[in-house]
PDB file of N, CA, C, O and CB in Angstrom:
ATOM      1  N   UNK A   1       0.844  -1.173   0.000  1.00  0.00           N
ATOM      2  CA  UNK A   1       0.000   0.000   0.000  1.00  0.00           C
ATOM      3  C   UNK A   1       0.892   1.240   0.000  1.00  0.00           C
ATOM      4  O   UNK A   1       1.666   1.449   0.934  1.00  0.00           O
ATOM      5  CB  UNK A   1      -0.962  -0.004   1.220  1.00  0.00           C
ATOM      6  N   UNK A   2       0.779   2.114  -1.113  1.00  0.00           N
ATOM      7  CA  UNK A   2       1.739   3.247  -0.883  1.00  0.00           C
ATOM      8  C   UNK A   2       1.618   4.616   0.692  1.00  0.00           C
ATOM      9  O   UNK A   2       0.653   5.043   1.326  1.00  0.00           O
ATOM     10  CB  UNK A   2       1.495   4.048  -2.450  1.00  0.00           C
ATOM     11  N   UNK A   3       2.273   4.735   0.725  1.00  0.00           N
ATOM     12  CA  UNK A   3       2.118   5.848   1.795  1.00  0.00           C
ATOM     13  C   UNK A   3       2.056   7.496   1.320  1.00  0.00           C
ATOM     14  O   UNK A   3       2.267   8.422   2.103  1.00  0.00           O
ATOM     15  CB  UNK A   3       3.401   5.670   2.768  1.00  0.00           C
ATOM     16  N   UNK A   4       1.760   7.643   0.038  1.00  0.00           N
ATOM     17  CA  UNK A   4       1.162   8.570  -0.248  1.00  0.00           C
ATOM     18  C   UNK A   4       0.098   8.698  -0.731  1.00  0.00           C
ATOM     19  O   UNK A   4      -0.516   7.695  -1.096  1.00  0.00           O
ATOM     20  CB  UNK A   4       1.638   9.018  -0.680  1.00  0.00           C
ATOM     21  N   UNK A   5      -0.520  10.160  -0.900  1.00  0.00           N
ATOM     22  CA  UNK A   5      -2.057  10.455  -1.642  1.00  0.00           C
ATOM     23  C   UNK A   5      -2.146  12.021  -1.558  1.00  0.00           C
ATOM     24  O   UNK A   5      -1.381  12.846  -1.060  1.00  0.00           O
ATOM     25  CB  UNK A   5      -3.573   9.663  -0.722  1.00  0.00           C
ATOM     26  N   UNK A   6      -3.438  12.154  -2.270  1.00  0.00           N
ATOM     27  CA  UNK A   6      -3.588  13.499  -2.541  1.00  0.00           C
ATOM     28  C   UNK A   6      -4.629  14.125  -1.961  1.00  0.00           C
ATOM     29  O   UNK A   6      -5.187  13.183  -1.398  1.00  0.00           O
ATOM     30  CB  UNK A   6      -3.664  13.709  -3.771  1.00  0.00           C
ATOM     31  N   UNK A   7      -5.195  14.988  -1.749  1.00  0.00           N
ATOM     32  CA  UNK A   7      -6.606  14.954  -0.692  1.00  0.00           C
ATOM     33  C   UNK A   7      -6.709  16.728  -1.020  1.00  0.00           C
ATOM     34  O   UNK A   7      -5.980  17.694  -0.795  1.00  0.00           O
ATOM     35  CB  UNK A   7      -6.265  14.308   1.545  1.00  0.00           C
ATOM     36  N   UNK A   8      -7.896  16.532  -1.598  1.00  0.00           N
ATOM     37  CA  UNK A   8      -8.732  17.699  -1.779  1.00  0.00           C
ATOM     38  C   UNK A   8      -8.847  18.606   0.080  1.00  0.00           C
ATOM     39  O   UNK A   8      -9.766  18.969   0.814  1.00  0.00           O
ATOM     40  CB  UNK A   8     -10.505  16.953  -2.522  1.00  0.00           C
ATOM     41  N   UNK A   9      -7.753  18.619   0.117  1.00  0.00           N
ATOM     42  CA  UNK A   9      -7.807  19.788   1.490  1.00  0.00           C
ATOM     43  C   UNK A   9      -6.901  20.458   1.515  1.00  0.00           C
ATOM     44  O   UNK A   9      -5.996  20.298   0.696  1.00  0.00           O
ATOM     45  CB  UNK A   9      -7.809  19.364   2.894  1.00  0.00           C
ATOM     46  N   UNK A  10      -6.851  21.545   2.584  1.00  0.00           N
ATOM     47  CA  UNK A  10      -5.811  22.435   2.915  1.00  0.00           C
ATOM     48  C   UNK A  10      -4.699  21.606   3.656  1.00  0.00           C
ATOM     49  O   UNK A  10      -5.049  20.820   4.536  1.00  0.00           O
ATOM     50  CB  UNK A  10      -6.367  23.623   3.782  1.00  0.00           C
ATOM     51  N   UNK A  11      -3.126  21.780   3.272  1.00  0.00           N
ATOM     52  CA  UNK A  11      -2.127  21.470   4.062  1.00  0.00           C
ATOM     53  C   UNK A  11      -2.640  21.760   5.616  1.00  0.00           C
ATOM     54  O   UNK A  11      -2.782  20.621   6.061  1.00  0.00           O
ATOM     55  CB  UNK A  11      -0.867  22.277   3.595  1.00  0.00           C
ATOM     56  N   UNK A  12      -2.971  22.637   6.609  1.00  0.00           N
ATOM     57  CA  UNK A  12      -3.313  23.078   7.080  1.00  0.00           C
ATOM     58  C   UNK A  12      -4.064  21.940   8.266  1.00  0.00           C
ATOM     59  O   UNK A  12      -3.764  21.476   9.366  1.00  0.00           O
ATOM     60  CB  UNK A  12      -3.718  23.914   6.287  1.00  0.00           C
ATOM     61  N   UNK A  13      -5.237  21.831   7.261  1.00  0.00           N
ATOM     62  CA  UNK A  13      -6.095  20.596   7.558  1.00  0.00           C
ATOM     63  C   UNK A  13      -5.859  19.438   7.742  1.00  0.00           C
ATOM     64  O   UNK A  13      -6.373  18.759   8.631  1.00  0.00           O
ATOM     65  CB  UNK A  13      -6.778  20.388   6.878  1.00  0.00           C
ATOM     66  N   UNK A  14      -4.692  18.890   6.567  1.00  0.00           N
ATOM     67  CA  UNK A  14      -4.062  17.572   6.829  1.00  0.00           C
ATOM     68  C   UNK A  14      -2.857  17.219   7.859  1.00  0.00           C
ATOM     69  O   UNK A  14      -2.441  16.141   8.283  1.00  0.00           O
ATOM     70  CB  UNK A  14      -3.618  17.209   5.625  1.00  0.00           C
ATOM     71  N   UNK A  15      -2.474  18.536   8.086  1.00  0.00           N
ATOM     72  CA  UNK A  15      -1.476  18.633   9.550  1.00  0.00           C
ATOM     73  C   UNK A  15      -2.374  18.425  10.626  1.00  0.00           C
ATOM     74  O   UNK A  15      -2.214  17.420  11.319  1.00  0.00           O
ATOM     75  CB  UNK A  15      -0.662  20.192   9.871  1.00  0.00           C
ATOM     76  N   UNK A  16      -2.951  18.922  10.783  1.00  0.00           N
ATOM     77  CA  UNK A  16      -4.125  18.709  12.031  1.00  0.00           C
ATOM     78  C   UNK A  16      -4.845  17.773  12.503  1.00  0.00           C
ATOM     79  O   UNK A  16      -5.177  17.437  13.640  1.00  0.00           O
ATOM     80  CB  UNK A  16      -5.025  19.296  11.934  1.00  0.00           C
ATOM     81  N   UNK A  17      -5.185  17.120  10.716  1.00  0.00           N
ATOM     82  CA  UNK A  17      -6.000  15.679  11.105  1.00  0.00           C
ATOM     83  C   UNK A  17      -4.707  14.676  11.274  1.00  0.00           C
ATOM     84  O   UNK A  17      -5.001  13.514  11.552  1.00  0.00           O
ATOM     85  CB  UNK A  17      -7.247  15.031   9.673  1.00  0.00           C
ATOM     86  N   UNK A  18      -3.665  14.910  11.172  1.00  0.00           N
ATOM     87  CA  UNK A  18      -2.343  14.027  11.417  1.00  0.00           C
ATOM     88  C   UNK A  18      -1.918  13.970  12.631  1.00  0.00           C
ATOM     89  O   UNK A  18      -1.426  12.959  13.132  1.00  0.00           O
ATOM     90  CB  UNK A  18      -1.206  14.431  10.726  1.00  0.00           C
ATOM     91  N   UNK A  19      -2.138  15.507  13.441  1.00  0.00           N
ATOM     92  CA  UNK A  19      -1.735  15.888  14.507  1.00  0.00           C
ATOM     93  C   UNK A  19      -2.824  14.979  15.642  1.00  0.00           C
ATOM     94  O   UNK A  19      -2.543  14.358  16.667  1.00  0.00           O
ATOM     95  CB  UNK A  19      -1.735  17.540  14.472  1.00  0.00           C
ATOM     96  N   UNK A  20      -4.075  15.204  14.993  1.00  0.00           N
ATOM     97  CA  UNK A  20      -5.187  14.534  16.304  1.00  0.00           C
ATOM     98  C   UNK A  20      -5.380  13.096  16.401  1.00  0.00           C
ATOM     99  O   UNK A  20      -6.003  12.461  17.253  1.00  0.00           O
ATOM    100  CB  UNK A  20      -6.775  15.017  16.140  1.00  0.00           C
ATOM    101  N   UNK A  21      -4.378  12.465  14.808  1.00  0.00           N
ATOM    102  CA  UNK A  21      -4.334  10.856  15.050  1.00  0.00           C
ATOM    103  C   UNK A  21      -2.863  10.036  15.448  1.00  0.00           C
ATOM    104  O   UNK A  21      -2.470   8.871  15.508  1.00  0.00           O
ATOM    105  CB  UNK A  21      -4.847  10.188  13.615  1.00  0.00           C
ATOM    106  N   UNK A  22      -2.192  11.730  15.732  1.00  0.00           N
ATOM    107  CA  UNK A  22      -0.654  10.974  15.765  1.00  0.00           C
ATOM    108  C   UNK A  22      -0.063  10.499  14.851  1.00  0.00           C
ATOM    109  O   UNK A  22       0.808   9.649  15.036  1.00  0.00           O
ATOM    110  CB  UNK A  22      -0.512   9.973  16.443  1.00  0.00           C
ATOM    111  N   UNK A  23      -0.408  10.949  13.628  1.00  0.00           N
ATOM    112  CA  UNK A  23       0.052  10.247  12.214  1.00  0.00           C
ATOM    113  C   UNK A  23       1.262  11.008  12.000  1.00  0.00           C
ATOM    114  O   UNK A  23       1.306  12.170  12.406  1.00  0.00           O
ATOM    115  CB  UNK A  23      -1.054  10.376  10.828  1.00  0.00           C
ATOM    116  N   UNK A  24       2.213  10.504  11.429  1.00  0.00           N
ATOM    117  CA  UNK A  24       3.400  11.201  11.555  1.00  0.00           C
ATOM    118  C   UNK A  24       3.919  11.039  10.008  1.00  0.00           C
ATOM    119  O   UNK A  24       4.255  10.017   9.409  1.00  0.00           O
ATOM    120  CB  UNK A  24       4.411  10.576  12.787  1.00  0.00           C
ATOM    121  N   UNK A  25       3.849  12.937   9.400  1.00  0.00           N
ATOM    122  CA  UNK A  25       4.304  13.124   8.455  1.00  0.00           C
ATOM    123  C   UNK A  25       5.664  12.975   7.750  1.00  0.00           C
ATOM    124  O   UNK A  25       6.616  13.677   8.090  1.00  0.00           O
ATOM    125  CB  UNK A  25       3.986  13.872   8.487  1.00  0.00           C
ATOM    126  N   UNK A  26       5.773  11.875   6.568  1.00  0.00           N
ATOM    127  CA  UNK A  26       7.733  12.291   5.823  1.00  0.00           C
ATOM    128  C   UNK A  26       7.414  13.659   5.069  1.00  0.00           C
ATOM    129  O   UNK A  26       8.052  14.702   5.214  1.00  0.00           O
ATOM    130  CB  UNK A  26       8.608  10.788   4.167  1.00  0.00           C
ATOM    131  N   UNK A  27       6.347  13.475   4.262  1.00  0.00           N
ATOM    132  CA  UNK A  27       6.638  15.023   3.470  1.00  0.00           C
ATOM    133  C   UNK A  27       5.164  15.525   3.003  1.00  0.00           C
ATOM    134  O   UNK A  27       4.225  14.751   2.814  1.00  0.00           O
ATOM    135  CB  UNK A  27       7.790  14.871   1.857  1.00  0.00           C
ATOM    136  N   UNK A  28       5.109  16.752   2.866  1.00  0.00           N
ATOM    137  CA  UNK A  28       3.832  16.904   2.438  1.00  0.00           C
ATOM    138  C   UNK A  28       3.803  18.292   1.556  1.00  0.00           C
ATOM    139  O   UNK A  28       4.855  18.839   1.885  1.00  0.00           O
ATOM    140  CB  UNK A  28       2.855  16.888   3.703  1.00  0.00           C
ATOM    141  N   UNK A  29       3.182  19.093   0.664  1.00  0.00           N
ATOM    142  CA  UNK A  29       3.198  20.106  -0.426  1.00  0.00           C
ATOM    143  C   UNK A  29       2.226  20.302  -1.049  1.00  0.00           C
ATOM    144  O   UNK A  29       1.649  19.421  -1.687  1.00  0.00           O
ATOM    145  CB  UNK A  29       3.975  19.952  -1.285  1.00  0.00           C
ATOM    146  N   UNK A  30       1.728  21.937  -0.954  1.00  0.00           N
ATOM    147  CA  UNK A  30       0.314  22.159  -1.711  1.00  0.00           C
ATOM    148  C   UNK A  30       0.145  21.515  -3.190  1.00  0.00           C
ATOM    149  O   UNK A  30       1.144  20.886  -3.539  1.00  0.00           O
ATOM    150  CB  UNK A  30       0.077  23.778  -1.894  1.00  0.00           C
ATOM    151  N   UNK A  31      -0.587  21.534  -3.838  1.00  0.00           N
ATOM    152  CA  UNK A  31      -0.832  21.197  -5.083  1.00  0.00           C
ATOM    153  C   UNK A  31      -1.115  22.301  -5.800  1.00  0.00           C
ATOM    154  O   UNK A  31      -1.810  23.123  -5.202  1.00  0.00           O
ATOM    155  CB  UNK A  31      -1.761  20.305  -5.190  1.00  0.00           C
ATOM    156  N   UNK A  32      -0.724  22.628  -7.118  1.00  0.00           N
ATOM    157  CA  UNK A  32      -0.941  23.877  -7.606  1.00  0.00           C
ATOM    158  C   UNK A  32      -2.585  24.078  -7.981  1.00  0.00           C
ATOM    159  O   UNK A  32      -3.115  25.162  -7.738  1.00  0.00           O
ATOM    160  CB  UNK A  32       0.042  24.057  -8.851  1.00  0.00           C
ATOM    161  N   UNK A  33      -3.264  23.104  -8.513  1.00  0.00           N
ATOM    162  CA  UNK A  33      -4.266  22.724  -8.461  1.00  0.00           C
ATOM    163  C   UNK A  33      -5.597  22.940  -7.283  1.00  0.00           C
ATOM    164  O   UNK A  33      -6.820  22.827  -7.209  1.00  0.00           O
ATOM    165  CB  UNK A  33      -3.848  21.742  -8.647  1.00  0.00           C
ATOM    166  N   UNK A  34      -4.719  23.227  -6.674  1.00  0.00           N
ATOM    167  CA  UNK A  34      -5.813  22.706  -5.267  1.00  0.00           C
ATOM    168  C   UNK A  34      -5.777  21.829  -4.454  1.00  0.00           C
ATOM    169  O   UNK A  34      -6.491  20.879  -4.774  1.00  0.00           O
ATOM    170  CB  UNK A  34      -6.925  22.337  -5.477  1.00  0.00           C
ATOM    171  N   UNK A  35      -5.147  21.690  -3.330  1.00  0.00           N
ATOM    172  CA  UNK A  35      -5.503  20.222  -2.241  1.00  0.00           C
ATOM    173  C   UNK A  35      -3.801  20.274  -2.136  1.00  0.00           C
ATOM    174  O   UNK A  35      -2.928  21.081  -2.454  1.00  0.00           O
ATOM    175  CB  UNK A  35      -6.503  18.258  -3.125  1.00  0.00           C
ATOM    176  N   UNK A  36      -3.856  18.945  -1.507  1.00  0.00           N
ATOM    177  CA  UNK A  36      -2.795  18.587  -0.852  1.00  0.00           C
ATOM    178  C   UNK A  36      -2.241  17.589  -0.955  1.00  0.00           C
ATOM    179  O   UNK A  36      -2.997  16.632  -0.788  1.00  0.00           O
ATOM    180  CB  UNK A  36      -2.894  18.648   0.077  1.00  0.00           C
ATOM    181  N   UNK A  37      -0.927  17.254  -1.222  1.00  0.00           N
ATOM    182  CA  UNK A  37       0.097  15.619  -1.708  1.00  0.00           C
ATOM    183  C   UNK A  37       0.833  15.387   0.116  1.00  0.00           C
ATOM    184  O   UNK A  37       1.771  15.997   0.629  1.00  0.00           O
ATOM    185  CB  UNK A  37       2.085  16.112  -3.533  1.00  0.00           C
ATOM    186  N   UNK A  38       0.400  14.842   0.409  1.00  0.00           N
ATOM    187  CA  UNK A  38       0.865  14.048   1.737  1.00  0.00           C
ATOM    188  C   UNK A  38       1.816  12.537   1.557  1.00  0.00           C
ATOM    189  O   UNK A  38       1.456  11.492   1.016  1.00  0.00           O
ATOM    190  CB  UNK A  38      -0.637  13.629   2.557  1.00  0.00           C
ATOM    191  N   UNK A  39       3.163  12.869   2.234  1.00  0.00           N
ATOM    192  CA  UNK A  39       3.247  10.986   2.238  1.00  0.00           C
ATOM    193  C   UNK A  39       3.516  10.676   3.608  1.00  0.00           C
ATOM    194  O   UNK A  39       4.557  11.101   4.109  1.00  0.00           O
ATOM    195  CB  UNK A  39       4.652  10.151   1.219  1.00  0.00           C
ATOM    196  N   UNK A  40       2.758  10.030   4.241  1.00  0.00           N
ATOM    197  CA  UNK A  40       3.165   9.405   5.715  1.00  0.00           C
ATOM    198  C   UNK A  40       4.184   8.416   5.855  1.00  0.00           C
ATOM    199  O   UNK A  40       4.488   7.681   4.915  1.00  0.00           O
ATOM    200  CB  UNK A  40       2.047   8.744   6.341  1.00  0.00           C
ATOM    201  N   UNK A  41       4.906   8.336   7.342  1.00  0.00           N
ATOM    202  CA  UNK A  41       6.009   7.791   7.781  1.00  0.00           C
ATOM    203  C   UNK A  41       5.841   6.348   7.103  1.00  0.00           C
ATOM    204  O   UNK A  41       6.421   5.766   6.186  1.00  0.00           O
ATOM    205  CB  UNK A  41       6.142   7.867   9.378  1.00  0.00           C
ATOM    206  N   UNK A  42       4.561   5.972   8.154  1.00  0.00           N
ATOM    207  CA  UNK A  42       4.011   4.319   7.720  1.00  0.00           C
ATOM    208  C   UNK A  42       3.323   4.458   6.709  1.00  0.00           C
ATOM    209  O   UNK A  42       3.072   5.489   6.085  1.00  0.00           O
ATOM    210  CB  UNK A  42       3.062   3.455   8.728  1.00  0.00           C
ATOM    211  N   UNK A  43       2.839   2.871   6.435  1.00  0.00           N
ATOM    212  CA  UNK A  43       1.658   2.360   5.836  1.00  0.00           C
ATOM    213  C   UNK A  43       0.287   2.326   6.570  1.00  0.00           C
ATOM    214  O   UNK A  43      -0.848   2.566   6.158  1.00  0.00           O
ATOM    215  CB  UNK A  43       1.958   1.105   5.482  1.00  0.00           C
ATOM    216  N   UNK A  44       0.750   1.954   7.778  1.00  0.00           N
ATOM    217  CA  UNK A  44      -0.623   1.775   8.695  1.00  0.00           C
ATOM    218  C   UNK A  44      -1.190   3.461   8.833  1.00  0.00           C
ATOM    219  O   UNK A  44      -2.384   3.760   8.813  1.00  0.00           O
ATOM    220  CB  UNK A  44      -0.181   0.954  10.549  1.00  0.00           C
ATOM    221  N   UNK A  45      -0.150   4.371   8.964  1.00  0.00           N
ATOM    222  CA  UNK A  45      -0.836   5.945   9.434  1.00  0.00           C
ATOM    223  C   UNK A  45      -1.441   6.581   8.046  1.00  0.00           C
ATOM    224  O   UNK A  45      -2.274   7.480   7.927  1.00  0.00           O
ATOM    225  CB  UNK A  45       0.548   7.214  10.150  1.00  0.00           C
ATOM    226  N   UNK A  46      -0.614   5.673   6.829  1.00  0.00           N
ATOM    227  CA  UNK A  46      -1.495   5.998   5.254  1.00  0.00           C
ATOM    228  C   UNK A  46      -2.851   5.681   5.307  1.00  0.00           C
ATOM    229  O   UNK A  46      -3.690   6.582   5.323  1.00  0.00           O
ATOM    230  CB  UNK A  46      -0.982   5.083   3.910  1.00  0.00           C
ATOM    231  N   UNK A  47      -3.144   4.575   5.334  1.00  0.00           N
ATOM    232  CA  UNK A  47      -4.518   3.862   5.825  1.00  0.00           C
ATOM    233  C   UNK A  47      -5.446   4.298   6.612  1.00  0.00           C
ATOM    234  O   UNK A  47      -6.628   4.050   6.375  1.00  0.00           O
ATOM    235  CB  UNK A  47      -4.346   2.856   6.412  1.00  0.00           C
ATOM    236  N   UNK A  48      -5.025   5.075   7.761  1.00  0.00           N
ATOM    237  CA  UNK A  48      -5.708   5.651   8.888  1.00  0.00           C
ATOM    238  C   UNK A  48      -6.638   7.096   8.801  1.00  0.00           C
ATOM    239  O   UNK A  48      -7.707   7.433   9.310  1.00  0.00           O
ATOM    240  CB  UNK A  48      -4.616   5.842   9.838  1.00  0.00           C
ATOM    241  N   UNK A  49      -5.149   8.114   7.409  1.00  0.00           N
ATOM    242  CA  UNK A  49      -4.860   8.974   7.053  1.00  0.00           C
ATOM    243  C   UNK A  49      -6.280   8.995   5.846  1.00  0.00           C
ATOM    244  O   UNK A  49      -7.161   9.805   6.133  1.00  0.00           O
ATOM    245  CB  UNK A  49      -3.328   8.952   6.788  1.00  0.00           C
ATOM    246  N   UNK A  50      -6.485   8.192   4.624  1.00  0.00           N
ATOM    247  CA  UNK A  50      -7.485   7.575   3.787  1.00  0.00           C
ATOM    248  C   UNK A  50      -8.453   7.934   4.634  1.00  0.00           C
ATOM    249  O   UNK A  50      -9.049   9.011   4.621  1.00  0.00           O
ATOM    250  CB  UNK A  50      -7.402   6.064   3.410  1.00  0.00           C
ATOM    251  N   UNK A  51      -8.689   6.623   5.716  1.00  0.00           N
ATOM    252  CA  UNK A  51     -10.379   7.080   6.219  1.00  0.00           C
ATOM    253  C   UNK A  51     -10.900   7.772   6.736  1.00  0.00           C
ATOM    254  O   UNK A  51     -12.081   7.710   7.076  1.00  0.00           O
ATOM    255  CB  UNK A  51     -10.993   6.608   6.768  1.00  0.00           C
ATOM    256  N   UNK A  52      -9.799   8.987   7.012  1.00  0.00           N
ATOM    257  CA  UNK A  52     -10.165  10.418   7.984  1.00  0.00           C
ATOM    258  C   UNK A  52     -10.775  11.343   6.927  1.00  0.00           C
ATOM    259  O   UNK A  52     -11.752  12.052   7.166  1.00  0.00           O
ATOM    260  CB  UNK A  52      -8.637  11.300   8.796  1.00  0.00           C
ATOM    261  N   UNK A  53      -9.944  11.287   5.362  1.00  0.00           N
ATOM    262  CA  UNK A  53     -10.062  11.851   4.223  1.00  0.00           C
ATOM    263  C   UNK A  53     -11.137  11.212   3.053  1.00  0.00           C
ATOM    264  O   UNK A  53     -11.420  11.841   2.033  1.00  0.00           O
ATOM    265  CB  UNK A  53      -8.739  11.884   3.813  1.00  0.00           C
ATOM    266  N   UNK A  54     -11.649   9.953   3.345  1.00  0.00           N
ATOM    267  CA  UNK A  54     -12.100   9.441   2.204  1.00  0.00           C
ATOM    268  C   UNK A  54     -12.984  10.191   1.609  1.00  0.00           C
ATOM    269  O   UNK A  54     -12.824  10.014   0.401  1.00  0.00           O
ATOM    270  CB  UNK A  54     -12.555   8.314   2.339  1.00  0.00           C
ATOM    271  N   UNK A  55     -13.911  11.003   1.813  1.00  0.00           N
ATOM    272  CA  UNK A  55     -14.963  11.470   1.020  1.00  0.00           C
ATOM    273  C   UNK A  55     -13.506  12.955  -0.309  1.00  0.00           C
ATOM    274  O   UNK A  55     -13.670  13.465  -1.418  1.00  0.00           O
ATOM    275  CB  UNK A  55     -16.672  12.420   2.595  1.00  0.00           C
ATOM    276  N   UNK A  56     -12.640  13.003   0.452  1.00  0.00           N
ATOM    277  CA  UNK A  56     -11.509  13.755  -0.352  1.00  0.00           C
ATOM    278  C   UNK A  56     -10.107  13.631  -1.331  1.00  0.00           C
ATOM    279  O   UNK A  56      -9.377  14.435  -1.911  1.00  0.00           O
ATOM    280  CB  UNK A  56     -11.139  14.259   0.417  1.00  0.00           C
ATOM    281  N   UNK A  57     -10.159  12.331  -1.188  1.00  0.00           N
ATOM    282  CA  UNK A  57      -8.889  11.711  -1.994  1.00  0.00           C
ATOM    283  C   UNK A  57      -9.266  12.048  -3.509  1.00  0.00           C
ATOM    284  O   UNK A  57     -10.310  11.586  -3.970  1.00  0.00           O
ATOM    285  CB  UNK A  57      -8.668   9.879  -1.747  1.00  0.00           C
ATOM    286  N   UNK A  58      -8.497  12.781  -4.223  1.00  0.00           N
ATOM    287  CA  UNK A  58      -8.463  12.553  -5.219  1.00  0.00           C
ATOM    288  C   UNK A  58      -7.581  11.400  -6.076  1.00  0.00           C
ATOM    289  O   UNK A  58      -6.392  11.178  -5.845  1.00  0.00           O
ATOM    290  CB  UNK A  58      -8.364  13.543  -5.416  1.00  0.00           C
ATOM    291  N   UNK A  59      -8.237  10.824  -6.930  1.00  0.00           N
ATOM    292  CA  UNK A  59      -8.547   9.929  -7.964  1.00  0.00           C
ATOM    293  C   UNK A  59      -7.232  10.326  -8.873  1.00  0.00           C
ATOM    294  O   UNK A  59      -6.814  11.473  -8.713  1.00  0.00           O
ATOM    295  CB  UNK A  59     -10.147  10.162  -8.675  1.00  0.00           C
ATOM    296  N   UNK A  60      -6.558   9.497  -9.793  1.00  0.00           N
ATOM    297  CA  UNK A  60      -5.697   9.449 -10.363  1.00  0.00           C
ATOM    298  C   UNK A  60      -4.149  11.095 -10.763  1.00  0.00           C
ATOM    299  O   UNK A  60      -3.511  11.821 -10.000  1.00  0.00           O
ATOM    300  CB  UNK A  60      -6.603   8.845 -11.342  1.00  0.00           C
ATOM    301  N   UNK A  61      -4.186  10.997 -11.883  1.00  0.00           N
ATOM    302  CA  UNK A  61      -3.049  11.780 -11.456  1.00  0.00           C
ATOM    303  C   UNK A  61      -2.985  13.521 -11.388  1.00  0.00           C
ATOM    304  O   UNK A  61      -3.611  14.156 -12.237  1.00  0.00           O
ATOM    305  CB  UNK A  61      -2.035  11.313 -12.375  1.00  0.00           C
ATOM    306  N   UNK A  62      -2.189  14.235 -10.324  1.00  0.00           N
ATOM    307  CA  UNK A  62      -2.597  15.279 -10.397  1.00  0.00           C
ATOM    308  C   UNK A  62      -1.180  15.969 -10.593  1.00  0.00           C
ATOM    309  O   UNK A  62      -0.123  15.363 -10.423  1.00  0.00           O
ATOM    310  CB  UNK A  62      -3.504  15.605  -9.308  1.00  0.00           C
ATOM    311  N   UNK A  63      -1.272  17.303 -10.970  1.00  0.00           N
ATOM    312  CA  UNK A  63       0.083  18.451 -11.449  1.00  0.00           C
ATOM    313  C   UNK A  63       0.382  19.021 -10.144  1.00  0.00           C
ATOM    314  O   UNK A  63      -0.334  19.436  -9.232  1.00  0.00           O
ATOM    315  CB  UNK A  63      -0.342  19.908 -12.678  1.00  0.00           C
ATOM    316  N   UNK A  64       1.764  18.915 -10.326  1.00  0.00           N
ATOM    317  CA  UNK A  64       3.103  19.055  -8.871  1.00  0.00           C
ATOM    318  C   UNK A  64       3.270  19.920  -9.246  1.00  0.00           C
ATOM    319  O   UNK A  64       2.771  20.236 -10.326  1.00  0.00           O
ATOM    320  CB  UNK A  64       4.537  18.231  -8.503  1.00  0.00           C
ATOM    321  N   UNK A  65       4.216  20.911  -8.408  1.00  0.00           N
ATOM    322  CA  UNK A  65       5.323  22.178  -8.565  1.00  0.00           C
ATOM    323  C   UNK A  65       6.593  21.144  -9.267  1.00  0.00           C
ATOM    324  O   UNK A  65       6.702  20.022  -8.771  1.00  0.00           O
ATOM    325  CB  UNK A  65       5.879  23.120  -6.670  1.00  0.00           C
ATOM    326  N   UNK A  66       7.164  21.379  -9.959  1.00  0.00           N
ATOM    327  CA  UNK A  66       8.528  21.114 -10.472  1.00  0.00           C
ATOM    328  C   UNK A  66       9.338  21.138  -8.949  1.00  0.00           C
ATOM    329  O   UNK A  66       9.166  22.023  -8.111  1.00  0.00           O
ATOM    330  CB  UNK A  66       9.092  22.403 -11.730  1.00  0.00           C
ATOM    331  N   UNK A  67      10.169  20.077  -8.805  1.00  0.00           N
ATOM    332  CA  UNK A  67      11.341  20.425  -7.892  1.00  0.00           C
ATOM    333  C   UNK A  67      12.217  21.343  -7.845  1.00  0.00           C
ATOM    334  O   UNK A  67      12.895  21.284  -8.871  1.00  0.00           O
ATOM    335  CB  UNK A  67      12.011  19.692  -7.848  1.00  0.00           C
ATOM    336  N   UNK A  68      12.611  22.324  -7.036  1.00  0.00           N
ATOM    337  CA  UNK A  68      13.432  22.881  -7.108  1.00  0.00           C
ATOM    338  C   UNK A  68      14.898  22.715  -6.297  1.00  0.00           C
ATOM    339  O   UNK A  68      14.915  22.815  -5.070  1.00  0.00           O
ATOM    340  CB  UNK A  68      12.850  23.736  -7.034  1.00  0.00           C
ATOM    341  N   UNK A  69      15.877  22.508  -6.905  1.00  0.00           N
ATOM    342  CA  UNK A  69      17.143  22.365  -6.335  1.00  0.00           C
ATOM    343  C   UNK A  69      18.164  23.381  -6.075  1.00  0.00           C
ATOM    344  O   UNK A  69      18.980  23.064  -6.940  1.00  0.00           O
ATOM    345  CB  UNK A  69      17.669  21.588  -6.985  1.00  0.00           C
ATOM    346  N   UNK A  70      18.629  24.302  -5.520  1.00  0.00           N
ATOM    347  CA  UNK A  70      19.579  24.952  -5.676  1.00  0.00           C
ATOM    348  C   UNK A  70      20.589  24.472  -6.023  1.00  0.00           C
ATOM    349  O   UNK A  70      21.033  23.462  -5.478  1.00  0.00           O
ATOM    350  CB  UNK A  70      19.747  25.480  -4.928  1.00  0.00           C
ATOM    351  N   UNK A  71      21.275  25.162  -7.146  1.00  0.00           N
ATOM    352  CA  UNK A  71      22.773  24.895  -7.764  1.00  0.00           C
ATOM    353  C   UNK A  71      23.690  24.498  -6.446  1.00  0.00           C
ATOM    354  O   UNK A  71      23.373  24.807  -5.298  1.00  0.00           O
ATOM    355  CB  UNK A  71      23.476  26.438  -8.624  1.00  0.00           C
ATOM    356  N   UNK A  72      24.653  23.903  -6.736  1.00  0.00           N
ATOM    357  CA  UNK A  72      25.616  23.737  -5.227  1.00  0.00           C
ATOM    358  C   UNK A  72      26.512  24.381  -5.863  1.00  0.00           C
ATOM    359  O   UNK A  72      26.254  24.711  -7.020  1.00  0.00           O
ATOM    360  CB  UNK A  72      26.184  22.149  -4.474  1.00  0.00           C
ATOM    361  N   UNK A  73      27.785  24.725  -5.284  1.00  0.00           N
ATOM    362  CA  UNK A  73      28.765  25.913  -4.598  1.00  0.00           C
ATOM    363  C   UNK A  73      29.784  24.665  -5.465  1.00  0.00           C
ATOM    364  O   UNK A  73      30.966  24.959  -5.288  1.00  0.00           O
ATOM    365  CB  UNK A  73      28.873  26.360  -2.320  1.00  0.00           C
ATOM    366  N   UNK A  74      29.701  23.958  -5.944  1.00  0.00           N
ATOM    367  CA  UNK A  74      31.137  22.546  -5.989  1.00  0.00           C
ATOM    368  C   UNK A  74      31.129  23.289  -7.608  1.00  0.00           C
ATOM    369  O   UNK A  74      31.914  22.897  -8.472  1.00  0.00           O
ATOM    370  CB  UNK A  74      30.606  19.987  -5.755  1.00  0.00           C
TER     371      UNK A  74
END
């Protein structure tokens, strides 16, 4: 089961509902689109994370910010 997803909510919102289940975030980033790309530590807090959100997960694939890297100094 992957430990990411996308969820028609505010970053904001998905910190909070993470915060009140103890779900513990690796990374998370608005969507330019709208909503929010979350990936949790576990699998089990992904899962947990789903049924807090289900009526909000969006469905297949959605548009990222490009990564940005700063040049290094080498």
């Amino acid at each position: 089961m992957s430990r990411a997803m996308n969820i028609s909510a505010t970053e904001d919102e998905v910190k909070s509902a993470c915060e009140a289940k103890a779900i513990r975030i690796s990374a998370i980033e608005v969507l330019p689109g709208g909503g929010t790309h979350v990936v949790c530590v576990t699998p089990e807090g992904a899962e947990e994370l789903r049924g807090v959100f289900s009526a909000k997960l969006i469905e297949g694939k959605v548009k990222r910010f490009a990564f940005y890297r700063q040049a290094s100094a080498w």
